[in-house]
N, C-alpha and C positions, 0 to 999 in steps of 0.2 A: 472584562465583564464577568461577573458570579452568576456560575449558572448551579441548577439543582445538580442533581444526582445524575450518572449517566443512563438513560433509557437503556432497558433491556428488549431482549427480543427472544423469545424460545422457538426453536427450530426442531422436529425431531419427525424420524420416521423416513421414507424412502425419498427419492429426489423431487417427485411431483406433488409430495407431502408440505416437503419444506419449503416449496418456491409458493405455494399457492397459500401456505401460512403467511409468509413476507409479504403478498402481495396485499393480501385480505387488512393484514395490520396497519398497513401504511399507504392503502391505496391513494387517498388526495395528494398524499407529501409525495408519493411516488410518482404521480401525473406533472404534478407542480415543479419537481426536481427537475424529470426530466425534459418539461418545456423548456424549461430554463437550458438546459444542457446545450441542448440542441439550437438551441439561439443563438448561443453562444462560438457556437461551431458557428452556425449562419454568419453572422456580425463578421467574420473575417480577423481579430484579434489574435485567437488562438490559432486560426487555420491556415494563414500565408493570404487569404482573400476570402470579399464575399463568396456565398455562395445560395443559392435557393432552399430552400427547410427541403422542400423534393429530395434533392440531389445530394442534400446531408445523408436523408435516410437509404439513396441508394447506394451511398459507402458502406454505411454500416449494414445494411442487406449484404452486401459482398462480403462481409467480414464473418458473417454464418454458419457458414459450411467448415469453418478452420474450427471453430468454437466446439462442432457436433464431431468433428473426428479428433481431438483433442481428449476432449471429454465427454462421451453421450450422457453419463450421468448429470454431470454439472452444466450440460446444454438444457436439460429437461428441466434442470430448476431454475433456470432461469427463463424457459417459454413458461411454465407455470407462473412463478412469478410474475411475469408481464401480463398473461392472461387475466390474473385474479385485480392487479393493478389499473387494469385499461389502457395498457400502451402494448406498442407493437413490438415486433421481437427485436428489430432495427431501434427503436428509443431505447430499449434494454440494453444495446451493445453502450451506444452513448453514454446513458450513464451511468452505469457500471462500470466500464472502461475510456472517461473520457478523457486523461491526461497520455494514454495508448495512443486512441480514436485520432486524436486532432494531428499526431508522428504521422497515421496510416496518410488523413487527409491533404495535408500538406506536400508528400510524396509523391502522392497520386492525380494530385493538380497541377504540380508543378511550383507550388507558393514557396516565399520562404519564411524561414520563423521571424514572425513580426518582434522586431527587438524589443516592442516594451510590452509584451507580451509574457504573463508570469503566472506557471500554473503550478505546483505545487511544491515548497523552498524546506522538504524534513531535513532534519538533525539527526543521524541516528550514530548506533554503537555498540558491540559486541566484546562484553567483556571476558575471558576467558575463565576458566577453572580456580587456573593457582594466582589469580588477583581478585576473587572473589569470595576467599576462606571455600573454596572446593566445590564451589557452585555459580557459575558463572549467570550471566545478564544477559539478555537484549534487550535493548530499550530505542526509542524515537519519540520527537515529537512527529506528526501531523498539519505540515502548513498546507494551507489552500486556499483559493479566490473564498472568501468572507462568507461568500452566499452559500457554502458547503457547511458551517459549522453548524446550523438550525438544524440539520441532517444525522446528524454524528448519532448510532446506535452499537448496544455492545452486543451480539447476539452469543447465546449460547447452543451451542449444533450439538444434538445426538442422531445421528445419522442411520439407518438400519446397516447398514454397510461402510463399517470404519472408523477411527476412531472420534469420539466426542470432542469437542473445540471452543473455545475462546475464539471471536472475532470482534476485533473492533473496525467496524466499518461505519457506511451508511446508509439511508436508505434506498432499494433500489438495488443497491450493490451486492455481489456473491461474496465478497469479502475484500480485507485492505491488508491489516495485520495480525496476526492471530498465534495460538497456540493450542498443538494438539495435547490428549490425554495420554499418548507414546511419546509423549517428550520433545517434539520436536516444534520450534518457534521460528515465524520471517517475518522478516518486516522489509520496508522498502526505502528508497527517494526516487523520486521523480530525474531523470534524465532526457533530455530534448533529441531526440537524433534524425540525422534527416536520410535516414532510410527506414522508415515506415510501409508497411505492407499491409493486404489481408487476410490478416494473421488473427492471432487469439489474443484478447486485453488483458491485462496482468491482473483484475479481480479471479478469473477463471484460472489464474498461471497459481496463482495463491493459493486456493482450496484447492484444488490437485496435489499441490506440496503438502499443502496441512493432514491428505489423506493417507500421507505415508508415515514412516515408523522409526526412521535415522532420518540422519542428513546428506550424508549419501545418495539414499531414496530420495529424496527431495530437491538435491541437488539434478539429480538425474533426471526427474521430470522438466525443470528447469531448461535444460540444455537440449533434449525434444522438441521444445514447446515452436512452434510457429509462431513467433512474436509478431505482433502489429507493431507494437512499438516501444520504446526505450525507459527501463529501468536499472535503476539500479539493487539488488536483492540482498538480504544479510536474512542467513541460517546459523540455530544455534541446536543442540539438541542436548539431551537429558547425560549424555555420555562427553559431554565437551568439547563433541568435534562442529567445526564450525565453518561457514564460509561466507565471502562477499563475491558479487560475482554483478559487472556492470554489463547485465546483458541486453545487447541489442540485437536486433534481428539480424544482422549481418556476423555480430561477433558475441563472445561470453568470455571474457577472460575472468577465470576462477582465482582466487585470494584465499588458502587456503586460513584458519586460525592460528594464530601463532603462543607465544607466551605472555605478548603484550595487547592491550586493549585495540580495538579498533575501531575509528571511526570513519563515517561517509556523507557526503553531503549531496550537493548539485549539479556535481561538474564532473566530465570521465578523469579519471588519473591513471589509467593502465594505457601504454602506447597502441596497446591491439585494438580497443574501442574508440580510440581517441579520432580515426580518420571517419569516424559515423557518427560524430556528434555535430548538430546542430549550430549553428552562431547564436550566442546570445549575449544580450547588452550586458557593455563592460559592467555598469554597475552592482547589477543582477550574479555577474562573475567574481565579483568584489565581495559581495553579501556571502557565498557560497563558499569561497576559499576563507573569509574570517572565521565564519561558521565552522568551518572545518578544523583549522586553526587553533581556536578557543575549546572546540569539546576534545581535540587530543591534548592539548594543554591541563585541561580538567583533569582527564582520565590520567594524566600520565604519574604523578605524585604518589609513589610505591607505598612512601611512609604511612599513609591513610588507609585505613581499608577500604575496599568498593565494594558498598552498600548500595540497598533502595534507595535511603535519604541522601546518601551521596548523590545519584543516580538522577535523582529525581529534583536534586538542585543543579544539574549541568539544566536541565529541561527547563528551569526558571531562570536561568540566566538571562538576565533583561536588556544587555546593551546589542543581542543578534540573534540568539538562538530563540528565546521565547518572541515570539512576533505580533507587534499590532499590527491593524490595518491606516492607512495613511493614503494621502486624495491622490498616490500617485501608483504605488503599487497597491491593489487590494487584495494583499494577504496577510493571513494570521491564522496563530496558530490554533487550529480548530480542534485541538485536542492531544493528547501524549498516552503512552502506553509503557511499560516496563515488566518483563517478563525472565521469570527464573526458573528452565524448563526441569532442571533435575527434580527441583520440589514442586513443580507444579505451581507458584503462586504468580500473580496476576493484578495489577495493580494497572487503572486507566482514569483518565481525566478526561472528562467534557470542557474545552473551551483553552482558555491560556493559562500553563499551569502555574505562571506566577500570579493567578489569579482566583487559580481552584482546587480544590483536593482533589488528591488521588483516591480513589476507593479500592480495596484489596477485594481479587476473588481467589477460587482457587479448583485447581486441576488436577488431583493429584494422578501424577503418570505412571504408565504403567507400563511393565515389561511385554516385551514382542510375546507372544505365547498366553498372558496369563488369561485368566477367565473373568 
């Protein structure tokens, strides 16, 4: 599908500034989203079983308190934003964090992950320094249940406290994948694990990282964090140190950057996380490991340089990584991003990128110290 341009969002000013901007801008889409969210929990698909829309929200009521000792800043923008929105602080955990949300729920029920059950299938990749002409990449696509991509906003954060940021999220959300103006860029994939707690959801695990200054720093808050639930993380930064790190709440085994590219998909591949992952349907298993597959196969070919348009053709790759939706799994891909933190540029797509342009913005970063 051709969609326009990607929606903006301007965010700026202190934490109850920026939440109660989000909310005011996109209050209908923000009730509408997060009905939907929380259904969906309800419905029993994503969560191991039914459950009462009640009993949804007193998970996420549980999940509160991890969220305000985590980060009181980025808790207050996000009660702001729900305030200006018309939803509660519980519909805000939901869906801001609800590919988190549904690990805690499941956990805490006792359900198991319903096999045909399919929440968010990114492509991502971290390309390093010296395969880059001296400036390495992060890039991903963005898959998710179809009903997410009407949502997709790019916001731009000047925060009074820290650095300025690129986010591509949606609405609702604290953030997904981003990149600061000190250089440092995450992105994610969704991993299923069946130790889910309550803990903090990975939109809040994001902006925390985005508000530091290396990768190090970022990694570091990472490895703090009280997770609710299972992702997988990829750190790049302006100095070319880099990391992937398939953190669940029980484990983080760190991947540090090496000489060669790397990518990540759906499935744990580190033996340390591997006993907290989730069962999920072979076929689902099958999509992930090709995925994974094909985009190191892409990246691998020394002889080419690795470019955006390179970059940005693993992402339209149409036989698994670019994704339609189809009457059996509904996902696709809702949108891609590609990020080059030493220069600062920023390049994101609404929708399926073999289907839509990328738009460049830009960032330029800046040294620890300057003014």
């Amino acid at each position: 599908m051709q969609r326009p341009p990607i929606r903006h969002l301007e965010l700026a000013g202190s934490p109850e500034a920026m939440g109660d901007a989000h909310g005011r801008a996109h209050a209908e889409e923000i009730r509408h989203y997060a009905r939907d969210r929380v259904e969906l929990v309800a419905a029993g698909l994503w969560s191991g079983g039914p459950l009462p829309r009640g009993a949804v929200l007193e998970l996420a009521e549980a999940c509160l308190p991890a969220h305000e000792a985590f980060s009181p800043g980025l808790h207050a923008e996000m009660l702001a934003m729900a305030a200006a929105a018309g939803i509660t602080p519980a519909e805000a955990v939901v869906v801001g964090g609800f590919t988190d949300f549904v690990d805690t729920v499941r956990a805490v029920s006792g359900g198991a992950h319903p096999p045909e059950a399919i929440e968010d299938d990114c492509t991502a990749f971290v390309v390093p320094d010296g395969r880059a002409g001296g400036a390495g990449f992060l890039g991903q696509t963005w898959d998710m249940h179809d009903t997410a991509t009407d949502h997709v906003v790019l916001a731009r954060l000047r925060p009074d406290d820290g650095p300025d940021a690129l986010v591509f999220t949606t609405a609702g959300c604290l953030g997904q994948i981003g990149m600061n103006a000190a250089g440092v860029s995450v992105g994610i994939n969704n991993l299923t694990g069946d130790d889910g707690r309550f803990g903090v959801t990975w939109p809040t695990v994001i902006r925390e990282m985005l508000a530091q200054s290396t990768a190090p720093e970022a990694l570091a808050v990472l490895l703090r964090a009280d997770l609710a639930g299972a992702h997988n993380y990829l750190i790049l930064d302006s100095d070319g140190r880099g990391f992937n790190v398939e953190a669940m709440p029980s484990a983080r085994p760190v991947q540090a950057l090496g000489d060669e590219p790397l990518a990540h998909t759906n499935h744990v591949t580190d033996p340390a996380a591997a006993p907290f992952e989730g069962e999920r349907d072979a076929e689902v298993m099958a999509n992930s490991r090709l995925r994974l597959e094909l985009a190191t196969a892409l990246l691998a070919d020394s002889r080419e340089p690795v470019d955006a348009e390179r970059l940005m053709g693993i992402t339209r790759e149409p036989t698994a990584i670019c994704r339609w939706p189809d009457a059996k799994y509904r996902v696709e891909s809702s949108g891609a991003v590609l990020m080059r933190p030493r220069t600062g540029d920023f390049w994101a797509c609404w929708g399926q990128p073999a289907d839509n342009d990328y738009e460049h913005f830009s960032l330029a970063p800046v040294s620890v110290g300057d003014s």
